[in-house]
N, C-alpha and C positions, 0 to 999 in steps of 0.2 A: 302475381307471385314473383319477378323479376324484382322489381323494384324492393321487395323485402330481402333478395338475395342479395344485390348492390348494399342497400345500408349495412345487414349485417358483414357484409366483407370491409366497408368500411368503420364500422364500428370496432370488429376484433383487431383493424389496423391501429387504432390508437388504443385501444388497450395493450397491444404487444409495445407498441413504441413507447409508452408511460411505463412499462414493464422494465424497459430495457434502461430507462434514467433513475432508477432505483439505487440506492446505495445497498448493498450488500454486506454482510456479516461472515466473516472468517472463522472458519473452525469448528468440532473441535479439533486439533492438533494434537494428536499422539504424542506424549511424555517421550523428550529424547530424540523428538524428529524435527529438524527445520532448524529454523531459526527464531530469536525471539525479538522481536525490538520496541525501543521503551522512550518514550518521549521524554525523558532526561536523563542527560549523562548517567555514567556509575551503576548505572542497571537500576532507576530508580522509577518512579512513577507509572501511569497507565502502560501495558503493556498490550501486545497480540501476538500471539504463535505463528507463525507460517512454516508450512512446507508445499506449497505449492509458488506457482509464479506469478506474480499479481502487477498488471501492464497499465494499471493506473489506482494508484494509491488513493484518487479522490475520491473515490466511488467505493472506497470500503469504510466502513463505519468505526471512527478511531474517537481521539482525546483531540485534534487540533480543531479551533473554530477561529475566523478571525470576527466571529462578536454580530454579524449579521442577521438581521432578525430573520426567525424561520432558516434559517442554513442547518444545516445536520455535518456536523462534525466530522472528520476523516483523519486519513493516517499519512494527506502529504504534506512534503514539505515542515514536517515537525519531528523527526526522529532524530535522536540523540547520542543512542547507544544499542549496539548490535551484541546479542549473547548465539554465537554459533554452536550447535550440539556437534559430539562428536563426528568427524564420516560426513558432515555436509559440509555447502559451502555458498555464497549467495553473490551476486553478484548486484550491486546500487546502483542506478541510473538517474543522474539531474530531470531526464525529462520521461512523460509518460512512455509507455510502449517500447521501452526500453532502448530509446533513444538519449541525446548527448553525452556528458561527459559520464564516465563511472568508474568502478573501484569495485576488486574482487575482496571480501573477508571470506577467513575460514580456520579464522577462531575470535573469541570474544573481544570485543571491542568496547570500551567502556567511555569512549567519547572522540564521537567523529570528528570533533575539531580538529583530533589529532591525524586525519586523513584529509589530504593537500585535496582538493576540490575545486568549484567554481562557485563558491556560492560563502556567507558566513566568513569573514576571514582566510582566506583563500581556503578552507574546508568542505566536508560533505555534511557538517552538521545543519538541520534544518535544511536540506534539501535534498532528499530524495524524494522520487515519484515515481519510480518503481521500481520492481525487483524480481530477479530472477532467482529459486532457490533450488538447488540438486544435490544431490548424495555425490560424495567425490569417489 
């Protein structure tokens, strides 16, 4: 009987850890809350809602791929433009976990180039990795 107890504890270990490298899907986002961001400038193209804070963009399931067979697409390091709802406000981070360099909005931004950065032409376009987002 022991031995059945050992595998099954090691079995539900790697089902939790294959659990936990899953990409994840955001939302849905309540009309009017959060922020919106769009993988190209001008408020254009694929979009996702957030109103929560999301400490690595890789691991959510977006528009960016760089072409790698079997990779699952995400939302870092590809966003372009920030649409802010009223009353919130978010804050960008170059690296996951909302580490390195960053940049508060808290109103619409319609291309991050124009936000001085480290990444893209001294900008934050195409490079954020994560974000913090709260009611102001």
């Amino acid at each position: 009987m022991r031995p059945f107890l050992i595998t099954m504890g090691v079995l539900a270990a790697f089902v939790l850890a294959a659990c936990a490298s899953d990409m994840v899907s955001l939302g849905p986002t309540p009309a009017g809350e959060g922020i919106v961001i769009f993988l190209h400038a001008d408020f254009s193209g694929p979009s996702q809602s957030l109103n929560v804070d999301v400490p690595d963009l890789s691991r959510v399931e977006g528009a960016c791929s760089s072409g790698q067979e079997g990779e699952t697409p995400s939302w870092s390091d590809c966003i372009s433009s920030v649409k802010v709802m009223p009353g919130w406000t978010a804050t960008l981070y170059r690296d996951k976990d909302y580490k390195g360099a960053s940049v508060v909005v808290n109103a619409d931004t319609p291309s991050l180039r124009d936000l001085r950065g480290p990444c893209d032409k001294d900008s934050f376009n195409d490079c954020v990795s994560s974000i913090r987002v709260k009611r102001q």
